[in-house]
KEGU-577533 format. One record per residue (C-alpha): residue number from 1; x, y, z. Coordinates in steps of 0.1 Angstrom, whole numbers. Example, Ala and Ser with C-alpha at 12.3 -4.5 7.8 and 13.67 -1.06 7.14 Angstrom:
residues 2
  num   east  north     up
    1    123    -45     78
    2    137    -11     71
This chain:
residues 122
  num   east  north     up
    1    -46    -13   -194
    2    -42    -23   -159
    3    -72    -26   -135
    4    -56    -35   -104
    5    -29    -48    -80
    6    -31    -72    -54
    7    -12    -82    -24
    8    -14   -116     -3
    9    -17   -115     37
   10    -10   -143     59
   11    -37   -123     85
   12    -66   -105     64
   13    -79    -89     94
   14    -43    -75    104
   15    -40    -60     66
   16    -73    -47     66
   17    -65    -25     98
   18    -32    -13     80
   19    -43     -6     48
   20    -73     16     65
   21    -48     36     82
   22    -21     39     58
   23    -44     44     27
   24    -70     69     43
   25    -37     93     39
   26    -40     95     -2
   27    -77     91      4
   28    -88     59     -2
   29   -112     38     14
   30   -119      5     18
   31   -149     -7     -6
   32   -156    -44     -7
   33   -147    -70     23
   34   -157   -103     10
   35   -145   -139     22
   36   -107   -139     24
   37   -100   -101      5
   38   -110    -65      7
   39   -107    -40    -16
   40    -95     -4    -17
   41   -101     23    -40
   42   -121     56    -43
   43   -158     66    -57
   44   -167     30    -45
   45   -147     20    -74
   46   -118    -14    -63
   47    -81    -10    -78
   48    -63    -25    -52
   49    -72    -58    -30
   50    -55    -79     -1
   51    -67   -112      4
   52    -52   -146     16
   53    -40   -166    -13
   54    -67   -189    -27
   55    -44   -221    -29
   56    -45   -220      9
   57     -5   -217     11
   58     14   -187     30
   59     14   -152     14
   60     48   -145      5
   61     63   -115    -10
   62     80   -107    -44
   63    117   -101    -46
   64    115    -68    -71
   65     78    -67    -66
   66     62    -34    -52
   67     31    -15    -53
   68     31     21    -65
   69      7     52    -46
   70      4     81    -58
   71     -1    111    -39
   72    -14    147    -43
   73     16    161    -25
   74     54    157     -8
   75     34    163     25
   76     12    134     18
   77     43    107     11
   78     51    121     40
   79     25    111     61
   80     16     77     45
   81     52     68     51
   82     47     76     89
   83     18     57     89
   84     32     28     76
   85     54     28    106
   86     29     37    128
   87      9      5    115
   88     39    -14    124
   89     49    -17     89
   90     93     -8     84
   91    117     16     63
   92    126      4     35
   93    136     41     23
   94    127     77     37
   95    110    102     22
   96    128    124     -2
   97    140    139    -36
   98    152    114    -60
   99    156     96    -96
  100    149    133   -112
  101    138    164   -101
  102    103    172    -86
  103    105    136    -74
  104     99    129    -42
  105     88     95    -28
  106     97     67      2
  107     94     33      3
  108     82     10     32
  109     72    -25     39
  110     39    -37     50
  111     31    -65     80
  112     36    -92     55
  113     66    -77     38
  114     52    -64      7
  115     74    -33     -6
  116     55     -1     -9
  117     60     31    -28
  118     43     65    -26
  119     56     91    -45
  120     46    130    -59
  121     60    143    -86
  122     50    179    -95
């Protein structure tokens, strides 16, 4: 069972003030900021964390990594992917039906690079 993702930052306090914006769209919250991470999730509850890598070396991102959000509806990938851009995140992939029907998702990049995915399926 998986418990969590995490993403590195090269500039926690840069992330911190993305993720709040883009992730308050599929209503979560930040709900831990300790030395060097924060954590995101709902019910107080963490399942997704940003922090600056412990070996001290730059954050870099994954070549066929990406995170996956789920959201309640189309008009919410909707706005998550315009917050991302709005954050100063980039495109990676509009909004819109795709893989099978009643799928409808984007996909974005964060400050640091990381690729993003929110998607609905009803």
């Amino acid at each position: 069972m998986l418990l969590g993702a995490t993403l590195g930052t090269n500039n926690l306090t840069a992330a911190g003030q993305f993720y709040d914006q883009v992730l308050a769209e599929i209503g979560m919250l930040r709900t831990m900021t300790i030395e060097g991470e924060i954590g995101y999730g709902s019910n107080g509850e963490s399942c997704f964390w940003v922090l600056l890598p412990f070996n001290g070396e730059p954050a870099t991102y994954g070549n066929g990594t990406q995170i996956t959000f789920q959201a309640s509806t189309n008009a919410q990938v909707n706005m998550f992917y315009k917050a991302v851009l709005s954050a100063g995140g980039k495109d990676e992939g509009s909004p819109g039906f795709r893989y099978r029907e009643n799928y409808y998702g984007a996909y974005c990049r964060d400050l640091d690079g990381n690729k993003l995915h929110i998607m609905h399926e009803s």
